[in-house]
Short mmCIF file of the C-alpha atoms (twelve columns), coordinates in Angstrom:
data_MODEL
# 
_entry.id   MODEL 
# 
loop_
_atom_site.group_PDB 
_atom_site.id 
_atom_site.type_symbol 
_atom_site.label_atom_id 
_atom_site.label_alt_id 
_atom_site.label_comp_id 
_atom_site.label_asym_id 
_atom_site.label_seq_id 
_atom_site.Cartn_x 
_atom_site.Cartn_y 
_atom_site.Cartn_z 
_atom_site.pdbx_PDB_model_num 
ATOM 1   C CA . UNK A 1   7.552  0.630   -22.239 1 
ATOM 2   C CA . UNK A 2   4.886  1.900   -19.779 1 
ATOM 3   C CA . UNK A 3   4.245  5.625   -18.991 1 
ATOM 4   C CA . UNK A 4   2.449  5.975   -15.799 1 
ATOM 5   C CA . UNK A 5   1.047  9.819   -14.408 1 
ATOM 6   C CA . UNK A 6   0.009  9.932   -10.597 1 
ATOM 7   C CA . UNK A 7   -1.564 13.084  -9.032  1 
ATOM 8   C CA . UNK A 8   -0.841 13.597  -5.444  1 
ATOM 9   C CA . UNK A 9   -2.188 17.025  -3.417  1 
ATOM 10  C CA . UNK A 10  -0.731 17.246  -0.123  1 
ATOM 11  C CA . UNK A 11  -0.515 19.632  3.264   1 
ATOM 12  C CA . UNK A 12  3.571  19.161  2.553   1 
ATOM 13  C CA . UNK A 13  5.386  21.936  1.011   1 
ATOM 14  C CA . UNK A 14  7.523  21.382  -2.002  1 
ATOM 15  C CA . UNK A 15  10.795 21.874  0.111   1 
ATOM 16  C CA . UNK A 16  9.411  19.430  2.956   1 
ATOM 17  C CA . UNK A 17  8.517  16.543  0.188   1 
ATOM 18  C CA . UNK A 18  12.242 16.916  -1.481  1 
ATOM 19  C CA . UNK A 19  13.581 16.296  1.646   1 
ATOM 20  C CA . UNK A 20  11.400 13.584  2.353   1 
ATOM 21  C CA . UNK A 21  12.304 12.041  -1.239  1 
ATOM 22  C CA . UNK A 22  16.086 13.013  -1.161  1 
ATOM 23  C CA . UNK A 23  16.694 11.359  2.733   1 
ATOM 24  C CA . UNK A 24  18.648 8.670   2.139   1 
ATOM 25  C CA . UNK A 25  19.184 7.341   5.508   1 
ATOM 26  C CA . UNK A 26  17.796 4.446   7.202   1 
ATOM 27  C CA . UNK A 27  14.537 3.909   7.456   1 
ATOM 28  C CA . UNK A 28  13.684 4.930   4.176   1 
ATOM 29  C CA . UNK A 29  11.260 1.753   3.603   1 
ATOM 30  C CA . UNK A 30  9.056  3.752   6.027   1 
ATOM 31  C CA . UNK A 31  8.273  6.333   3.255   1 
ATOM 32  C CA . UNK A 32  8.952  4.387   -0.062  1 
ATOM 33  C CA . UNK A 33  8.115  0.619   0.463   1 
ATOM 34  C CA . UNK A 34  10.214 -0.104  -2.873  1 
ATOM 35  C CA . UNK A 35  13.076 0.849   -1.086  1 
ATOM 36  C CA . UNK A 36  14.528 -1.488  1.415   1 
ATOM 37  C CA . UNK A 37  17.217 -0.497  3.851   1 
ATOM 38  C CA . UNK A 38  19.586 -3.492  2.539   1 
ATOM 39  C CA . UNK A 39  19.729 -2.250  -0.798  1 
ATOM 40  C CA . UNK A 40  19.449 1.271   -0.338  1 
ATOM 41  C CA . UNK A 41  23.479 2.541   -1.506  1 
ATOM 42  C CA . UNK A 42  24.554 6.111   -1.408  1 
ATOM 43  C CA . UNK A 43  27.647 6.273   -4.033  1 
ATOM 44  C CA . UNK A 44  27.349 10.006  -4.069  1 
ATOM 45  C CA . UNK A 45  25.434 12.724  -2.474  1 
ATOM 46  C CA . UNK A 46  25.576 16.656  -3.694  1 
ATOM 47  C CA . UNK A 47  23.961 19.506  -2.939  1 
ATOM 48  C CA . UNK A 48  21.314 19.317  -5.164  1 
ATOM 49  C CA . UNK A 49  21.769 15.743  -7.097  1 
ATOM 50  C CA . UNK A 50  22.480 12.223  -5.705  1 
ATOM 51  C CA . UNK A 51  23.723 8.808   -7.332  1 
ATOM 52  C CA . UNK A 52  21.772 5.489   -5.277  1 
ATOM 53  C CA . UNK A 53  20.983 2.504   -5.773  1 
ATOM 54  C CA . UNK A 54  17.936 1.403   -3.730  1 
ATOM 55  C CA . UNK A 55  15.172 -1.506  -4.315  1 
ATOM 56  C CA . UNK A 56  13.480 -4.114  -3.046  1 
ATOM 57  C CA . UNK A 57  11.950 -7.790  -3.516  1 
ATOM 58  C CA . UNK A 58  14.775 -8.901  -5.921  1 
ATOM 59  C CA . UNK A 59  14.159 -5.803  -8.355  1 
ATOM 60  C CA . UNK A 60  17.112 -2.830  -7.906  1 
ATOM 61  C CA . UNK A 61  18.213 0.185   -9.664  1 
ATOM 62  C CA . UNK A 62  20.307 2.771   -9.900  1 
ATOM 63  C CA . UNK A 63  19.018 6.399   -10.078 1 
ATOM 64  C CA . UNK A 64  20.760 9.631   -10.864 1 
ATOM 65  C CA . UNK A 65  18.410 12.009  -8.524  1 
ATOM 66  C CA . UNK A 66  18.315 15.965  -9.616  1 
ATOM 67  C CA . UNK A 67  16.693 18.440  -7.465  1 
ATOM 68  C CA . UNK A 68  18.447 21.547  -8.977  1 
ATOM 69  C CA . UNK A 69  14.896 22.848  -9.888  1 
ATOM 70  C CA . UNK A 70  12.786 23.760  -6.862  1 
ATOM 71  C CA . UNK A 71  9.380  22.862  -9.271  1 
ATOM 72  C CA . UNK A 72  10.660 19.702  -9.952  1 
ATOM 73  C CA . UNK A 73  12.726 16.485  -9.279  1 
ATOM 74  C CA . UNK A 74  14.072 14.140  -12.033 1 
ATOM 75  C CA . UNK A 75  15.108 10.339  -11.128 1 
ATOM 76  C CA . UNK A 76  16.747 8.905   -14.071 1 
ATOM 77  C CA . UNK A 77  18.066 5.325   -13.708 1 
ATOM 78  C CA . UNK A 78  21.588 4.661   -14.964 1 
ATOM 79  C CA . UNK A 79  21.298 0.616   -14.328 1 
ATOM 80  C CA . UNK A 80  18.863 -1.857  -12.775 1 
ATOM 81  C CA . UNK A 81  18.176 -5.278  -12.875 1 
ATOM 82  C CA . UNK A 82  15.251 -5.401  -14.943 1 
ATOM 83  C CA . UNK A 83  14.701 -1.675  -15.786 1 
ATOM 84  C CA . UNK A 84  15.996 0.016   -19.269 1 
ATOM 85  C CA . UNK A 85  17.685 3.614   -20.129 1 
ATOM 86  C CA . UNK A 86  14.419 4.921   -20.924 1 
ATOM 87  C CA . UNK A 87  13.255 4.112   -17.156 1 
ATOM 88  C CA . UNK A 88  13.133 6.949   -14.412 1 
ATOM 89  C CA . UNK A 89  10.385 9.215   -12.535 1 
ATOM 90  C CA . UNK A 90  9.947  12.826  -13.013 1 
ATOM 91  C CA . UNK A 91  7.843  14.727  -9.934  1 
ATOM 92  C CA . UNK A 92  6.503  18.728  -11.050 1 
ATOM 93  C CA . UNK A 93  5.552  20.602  -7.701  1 
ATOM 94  C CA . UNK A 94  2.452  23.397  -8.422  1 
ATOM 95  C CA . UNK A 95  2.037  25.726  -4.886  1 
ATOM 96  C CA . UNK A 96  -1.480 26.246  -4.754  1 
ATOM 97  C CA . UNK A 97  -3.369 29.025  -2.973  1 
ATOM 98  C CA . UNK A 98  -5.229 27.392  0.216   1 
ATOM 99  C CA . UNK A 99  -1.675 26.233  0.784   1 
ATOM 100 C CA . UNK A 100 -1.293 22.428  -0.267  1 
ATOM 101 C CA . UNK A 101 0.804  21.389  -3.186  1 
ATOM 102 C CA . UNK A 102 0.054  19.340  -6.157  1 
ATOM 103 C CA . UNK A 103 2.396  17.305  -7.293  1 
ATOM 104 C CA . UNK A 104 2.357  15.638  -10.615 1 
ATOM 105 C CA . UNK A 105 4.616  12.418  -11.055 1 
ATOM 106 C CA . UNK A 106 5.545  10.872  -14.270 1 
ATOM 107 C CA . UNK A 107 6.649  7.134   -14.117 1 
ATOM 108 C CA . UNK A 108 8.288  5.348   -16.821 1 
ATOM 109 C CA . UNK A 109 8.985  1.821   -17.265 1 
ATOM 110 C CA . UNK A 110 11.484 0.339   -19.946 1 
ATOM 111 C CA . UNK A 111 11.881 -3.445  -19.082 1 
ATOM 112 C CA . UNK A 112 15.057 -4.690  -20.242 1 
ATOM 113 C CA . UNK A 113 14.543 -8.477  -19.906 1 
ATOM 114 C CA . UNK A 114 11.110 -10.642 -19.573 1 
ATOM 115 C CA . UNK A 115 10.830 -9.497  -15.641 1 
ATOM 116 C CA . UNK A 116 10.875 -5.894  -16.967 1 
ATOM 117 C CA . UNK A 117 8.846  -6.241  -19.509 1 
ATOM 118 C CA . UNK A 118 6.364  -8.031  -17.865 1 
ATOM 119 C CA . UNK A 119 6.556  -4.893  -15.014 1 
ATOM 120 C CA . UNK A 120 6.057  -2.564  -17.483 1 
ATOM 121 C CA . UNK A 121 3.174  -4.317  -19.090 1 
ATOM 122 C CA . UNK A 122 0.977  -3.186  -15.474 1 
ATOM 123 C CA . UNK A 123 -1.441 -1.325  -16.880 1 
ATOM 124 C CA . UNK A 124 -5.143 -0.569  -17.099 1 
ATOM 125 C CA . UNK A 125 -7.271 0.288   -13.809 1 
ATOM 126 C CA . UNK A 126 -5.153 -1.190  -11.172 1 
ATOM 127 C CA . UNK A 127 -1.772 0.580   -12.495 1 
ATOM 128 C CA . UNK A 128 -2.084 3.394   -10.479 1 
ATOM 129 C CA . UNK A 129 -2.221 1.067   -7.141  1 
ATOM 130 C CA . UNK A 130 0.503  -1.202  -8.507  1 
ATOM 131 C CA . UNK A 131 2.891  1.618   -9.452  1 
ATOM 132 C CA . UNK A 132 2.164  3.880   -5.898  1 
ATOM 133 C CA . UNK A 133 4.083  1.134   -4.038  1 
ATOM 134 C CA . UNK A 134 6.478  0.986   -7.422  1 
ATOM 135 C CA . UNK A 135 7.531  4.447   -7.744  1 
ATOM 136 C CA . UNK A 136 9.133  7.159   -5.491  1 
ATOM 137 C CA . UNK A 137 5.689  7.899   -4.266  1 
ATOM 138 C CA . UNK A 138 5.851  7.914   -0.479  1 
ATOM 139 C CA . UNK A 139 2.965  5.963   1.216   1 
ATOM 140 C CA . UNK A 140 3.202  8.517   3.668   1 
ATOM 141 C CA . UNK A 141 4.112  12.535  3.500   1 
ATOM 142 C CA . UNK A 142 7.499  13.418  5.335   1 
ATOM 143 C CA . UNK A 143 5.577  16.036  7.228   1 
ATOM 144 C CA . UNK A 144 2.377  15.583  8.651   1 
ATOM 145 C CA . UNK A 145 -0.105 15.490  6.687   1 
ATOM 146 C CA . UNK A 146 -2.502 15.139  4.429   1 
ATOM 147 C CA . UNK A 147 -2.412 12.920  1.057   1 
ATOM 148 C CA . UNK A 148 -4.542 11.815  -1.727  1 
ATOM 149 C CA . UNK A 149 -3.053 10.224  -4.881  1 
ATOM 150 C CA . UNK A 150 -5.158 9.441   -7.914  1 
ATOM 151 C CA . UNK A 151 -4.113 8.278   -11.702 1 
# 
């Protein structure tokens, strides 16, 4: 199991980056590269939590998104191809004075078979880079913006 923590500051409000995170339309592979339109699978959409399956390059899952909390979003993952029970991100939203928000994501990894495991194994200098295009980290803000991400 891998446990992965990205730091991202950005010109994007909380509410702006939630709705960036929780769009499920087309198009998403513009913001999240792991998430191609022909996977991406809406099975049920509330007000504040969401059931999809989304992926891409042979690797899916299925993720129970909660956005009940406006500090923080929880993606859990009920079922994947290669990802385990354990598996799932977790993104904390801090406001911060000259008006940008930090946001703090937690990534874990539970391989359930040798393509997981060997996923999950990614670690050491270049697992931040690996797990930006890996997680529900968009490439780019859905607002303009700025972004910086670090490990």
């Amino acid at each position: 199991m891998s446990t992965i923590h990205l730091h991202q500051t950005t010109t994007s409000t909380p509410e702006q980056y939630v709705a960036g995170l929780t769009d499920f339309g087309p198009g998403r592979s513009k913001l999240f590269g792991n998430s191609a339109d022909e996977y991406l699978k809406v099975h049920h959409r509330g007000r504040s939590h969401a059931d999809v399956t989304e992926g891409s390059g042979g690797i899916w899952e299925r993720l129970h998104y909660d956005w009940s909390d406006p500090n923080r979003v929880v993606l859990k993952t009920t079922d994947s191809n290669v990802w385990g029970g354990a598996s799932g991100h977790t993104y904390t939203f801090t406001r911060q004075p000259n008006g940008t928000t930090d946001i703090d994501v937690v990534v874990v990894r539970d391989g359930k078979n040798l393509k997981g495991w060997g996923l999950a194994s990614c670690s050491g200098p270049s697992a931040g880079a690996f797990w930006q295009g890996h997680s529900k980290t968009p490439s780019r803000p859905s607002r303009p913006g700025t972004t910086r991400l670090s490990t």
